[in-house]
C-alpha positions in Angstrom: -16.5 10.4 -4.8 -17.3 9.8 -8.5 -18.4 6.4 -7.8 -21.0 7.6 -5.3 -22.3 10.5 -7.9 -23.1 8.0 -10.2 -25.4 6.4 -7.7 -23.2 3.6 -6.1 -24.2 2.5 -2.7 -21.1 3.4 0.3 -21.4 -0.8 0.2 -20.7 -1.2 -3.4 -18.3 1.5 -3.4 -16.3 -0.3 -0.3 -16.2 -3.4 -2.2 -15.6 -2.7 -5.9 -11.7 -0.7 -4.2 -11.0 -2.9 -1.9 -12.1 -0.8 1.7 -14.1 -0.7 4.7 -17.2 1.1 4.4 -15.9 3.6 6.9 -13.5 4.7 4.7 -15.8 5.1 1.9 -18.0 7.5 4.7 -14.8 9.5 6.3 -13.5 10.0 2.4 -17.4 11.7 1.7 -16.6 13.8 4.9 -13.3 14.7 4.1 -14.8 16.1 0.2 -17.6 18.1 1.7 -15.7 19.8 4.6 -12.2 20.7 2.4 -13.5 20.0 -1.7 -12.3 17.4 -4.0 -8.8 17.5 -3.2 -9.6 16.5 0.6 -9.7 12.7 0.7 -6.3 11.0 0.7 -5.4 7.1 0.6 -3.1 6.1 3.5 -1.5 3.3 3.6 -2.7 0.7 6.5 -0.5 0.3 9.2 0.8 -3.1 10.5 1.9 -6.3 8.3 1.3 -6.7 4.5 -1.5 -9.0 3.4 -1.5 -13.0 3.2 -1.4 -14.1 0.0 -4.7 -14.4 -2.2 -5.5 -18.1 -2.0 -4.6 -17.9 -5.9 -1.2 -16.9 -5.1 -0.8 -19.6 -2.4 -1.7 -22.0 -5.0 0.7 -20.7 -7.7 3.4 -20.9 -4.8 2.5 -24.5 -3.5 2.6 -25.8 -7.8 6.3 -24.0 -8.4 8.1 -25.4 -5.2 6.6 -28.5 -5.2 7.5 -28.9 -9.1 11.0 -27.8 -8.1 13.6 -30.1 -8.1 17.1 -29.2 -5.9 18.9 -29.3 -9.1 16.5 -27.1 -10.6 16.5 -24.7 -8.0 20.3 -24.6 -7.2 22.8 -22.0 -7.4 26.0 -22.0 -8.5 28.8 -21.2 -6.0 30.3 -18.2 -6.2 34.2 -18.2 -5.7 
């Protein structure tokens, strides 16, 4: 809510946390029908995020920079 007091569009709010719009609108709902304390961040149901395509490529350099003796494990007896 502080980000809209200090004159940020529902839009810009959405984008500068990572939402939907319509989450940015139901969390101004939820603070004028039950205060400050109303809104709440749930976490989204279903499977966690792909990776960021900077994350992919940090993956992609470290295996393909891998070596099998590198990478191995000893055997535990």
């Amino acid at each position: 809510m502080w980000l809209l007091e200090q004159g940020m569009s529902p839009d810009q709010v959405a984008d500068a946390l990572g939402v939907g719009c319509e989450s940015v609108f139901r969390w101004e709902r939820q603070a004028r029908a039950g205060g400050d304390q109303a809104p709440r961040i749930k976490k989204a149901p279903g499977w966690p995020r792909r990776p960021t395509p900077g994350q992919e490529q940090t993956v992609k350099a470290v295996v393909c920079d891998a070596t099998p003796l590198r990478v191995a494990r000893p055997v535990q007896e």
